[in-house]
N, C-alpha and C positions, 0 to 999 in steps of 0.2 A: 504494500500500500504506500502511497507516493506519502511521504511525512508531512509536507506543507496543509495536504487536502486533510491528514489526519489532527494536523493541529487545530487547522480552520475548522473542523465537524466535533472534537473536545464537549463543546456545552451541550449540544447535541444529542452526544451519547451520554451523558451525566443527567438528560434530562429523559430518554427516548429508553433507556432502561428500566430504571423504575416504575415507570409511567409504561410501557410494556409490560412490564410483570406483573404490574394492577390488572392490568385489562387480562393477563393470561390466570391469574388467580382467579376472577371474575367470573371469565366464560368458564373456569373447569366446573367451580363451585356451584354457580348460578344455574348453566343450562348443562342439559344430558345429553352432548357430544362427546364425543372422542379428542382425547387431547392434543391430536396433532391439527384437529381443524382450528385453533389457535394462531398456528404460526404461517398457515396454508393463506386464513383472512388476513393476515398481514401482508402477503406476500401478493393476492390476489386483489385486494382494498384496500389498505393504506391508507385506513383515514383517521387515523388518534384518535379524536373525544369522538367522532362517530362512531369507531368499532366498541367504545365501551355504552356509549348510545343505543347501539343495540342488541348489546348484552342485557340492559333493565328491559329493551320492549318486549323481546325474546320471552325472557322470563316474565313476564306479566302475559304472554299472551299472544302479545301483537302478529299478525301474519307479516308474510315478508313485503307485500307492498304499501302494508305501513312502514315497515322499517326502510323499506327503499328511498322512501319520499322525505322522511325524516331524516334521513341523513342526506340526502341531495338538500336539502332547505339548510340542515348544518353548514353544509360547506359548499354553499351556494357564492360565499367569499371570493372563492377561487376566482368565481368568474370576473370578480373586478378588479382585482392585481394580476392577477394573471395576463391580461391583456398589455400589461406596462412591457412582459419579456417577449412577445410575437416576436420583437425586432431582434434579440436579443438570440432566441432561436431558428432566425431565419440561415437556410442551409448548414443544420446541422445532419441533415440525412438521417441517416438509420438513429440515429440516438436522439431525435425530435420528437416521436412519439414516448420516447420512457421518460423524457425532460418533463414532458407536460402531463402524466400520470402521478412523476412522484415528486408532482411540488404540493408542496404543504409548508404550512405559516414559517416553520423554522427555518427550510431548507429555501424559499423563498427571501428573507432576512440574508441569510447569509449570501443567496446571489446577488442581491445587489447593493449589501454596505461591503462588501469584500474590494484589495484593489483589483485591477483589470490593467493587466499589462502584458504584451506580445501581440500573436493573430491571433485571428475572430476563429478560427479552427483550435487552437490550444486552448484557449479561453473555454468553448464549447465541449472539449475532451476533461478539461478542470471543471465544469459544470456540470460532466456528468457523472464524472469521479465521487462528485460532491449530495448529489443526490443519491447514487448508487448505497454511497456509504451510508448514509442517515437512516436508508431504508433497511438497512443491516442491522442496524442498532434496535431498529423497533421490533424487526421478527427475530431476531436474539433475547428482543428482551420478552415477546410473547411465548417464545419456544420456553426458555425458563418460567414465567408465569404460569404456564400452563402446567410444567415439571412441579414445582414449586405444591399448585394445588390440588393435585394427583395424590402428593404423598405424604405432605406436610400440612398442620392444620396449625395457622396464627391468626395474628389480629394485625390488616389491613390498611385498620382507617388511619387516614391522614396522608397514604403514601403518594395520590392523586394529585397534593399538591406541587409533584414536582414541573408539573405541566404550567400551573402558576409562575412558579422560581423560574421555568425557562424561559415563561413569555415576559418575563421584568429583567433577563438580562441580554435577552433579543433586544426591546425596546429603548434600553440603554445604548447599545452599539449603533442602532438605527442613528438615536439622536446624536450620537456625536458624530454621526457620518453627515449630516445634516449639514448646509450651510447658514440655517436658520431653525430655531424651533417650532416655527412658526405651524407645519402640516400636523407637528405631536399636539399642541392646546387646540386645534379644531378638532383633530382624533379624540380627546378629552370633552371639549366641547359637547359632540355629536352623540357620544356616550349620554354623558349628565343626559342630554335630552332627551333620551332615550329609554331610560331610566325613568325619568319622571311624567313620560307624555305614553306612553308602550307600555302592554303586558309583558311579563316578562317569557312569551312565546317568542315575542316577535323584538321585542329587542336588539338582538343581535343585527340582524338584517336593517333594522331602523336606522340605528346608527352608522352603520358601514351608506348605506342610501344616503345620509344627512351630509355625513363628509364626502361622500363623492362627489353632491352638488356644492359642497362648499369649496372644495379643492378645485372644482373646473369651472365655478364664477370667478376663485383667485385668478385662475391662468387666462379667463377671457378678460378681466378687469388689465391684469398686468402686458395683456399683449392690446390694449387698447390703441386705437391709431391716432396717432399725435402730429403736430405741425411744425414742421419746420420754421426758419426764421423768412425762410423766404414763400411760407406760404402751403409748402408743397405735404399731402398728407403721407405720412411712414408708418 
């Protein structure tokens, strides 16, 4: 494994194991599958709080096209940062399709506060080094969660917040990657409002909706057209 890609993926795996081993403790305990379909839905879905998302519906009941929908509404996110790397993926060939299956918040964070220096071909072979590994860490840490709840009987709670810790030292890097803070307090912003005007079904999605009209009236306000001294509009 290239060292650099394993430094930059670190919080990653600090965050993508624990936080695997919840969800593989989970599905052993919760639902009456077989152990290895733990590390299989990692490998096959990759969706963190969605696969443990559907480990509660599961067990309550839910059929699969509630769970299907529910977790498409979770990480319905995707669709609005995701569109920032189109360009970013363009002509990566055969490794386009795995870029765009295995982005998820973290691995997303680290593509684009990381530097970027060489060709747009390296860069894209380090982007997928970079995903590849992250998605390692999560069915490593499902494969042991699922071992874990097989054979051993503990006490669980609290382990899920490491999914928290990761996303507050993601968010940390973001802003200092930042040339202003200014997208993080509308990200805050959009939140609070969302919080206090939203169920908390539909929250998630409210807020992420509120900053994105607030982040592209920024960029329509800031690329507004101005006058020259001689008249002329730019």
């Amino acid at each position: 494994m290239n060292q650099s890609v394993f430094r930059l993926t670190l919080p990653i795996l600090f965050g993508y194991l624990p936080l695997g081993t919840a969800f593989g403790v989970l599905f052993t305990t919760q639902l009456d599958y077989p152990g290895w379909a733990a590390p299989l839905m990692g490998i096959l879905i990759y969706a963190g709080a969605g696969q443990i998302l559907s480990v509660s519906l599961l067990a309550a009941g839910a059929g699969l096209v509630e769970v299907a929908i529910a977790m498409f509404v979770l990480n319905a996110r995707h669709l609005f940062y995701g569109l920032s790397l189109l360009g970013r993926f363009r002509g990566a060939g055969w490794r386009k399709p795995y870029l765009i299956f295995g982005l998820t918040d973290e691995t997303y964070s680290l593509l684009t506060s990381r530097p970027r220096t060489g060709s747009v071909e390296d860069e894209q072979r380090r982007d997928f080094r970079i995903t590849a590994c992250n998605q390692a860490y999560w069915v490593v840490g499902c494969a042991l969660g699922a071992l874990l709840g097989r054979n051993l009987a503990f006490d669980s709670t609290g382990i899920d917040f490491a999914l928290v810790a990761l996303f507050l030292v993601l968010a940390i890097e973001q802003l200092r990657g930042l040339p202003s803070g200014g997208p993080v307090w509308l990200g805050i912003g959009a939140a609070g409002l969302a919080l206090l005007l939203l169920p908390p079904a539909h929250q998630l999605i409210g807020a992420i909706a509120l900053v994105t009209v607030a982040l592209l009236a920024q960029y329509r306000l800031g690329r507004a057209p101005t006058a020259d001294a001689s008249g002329e509009v730019r």
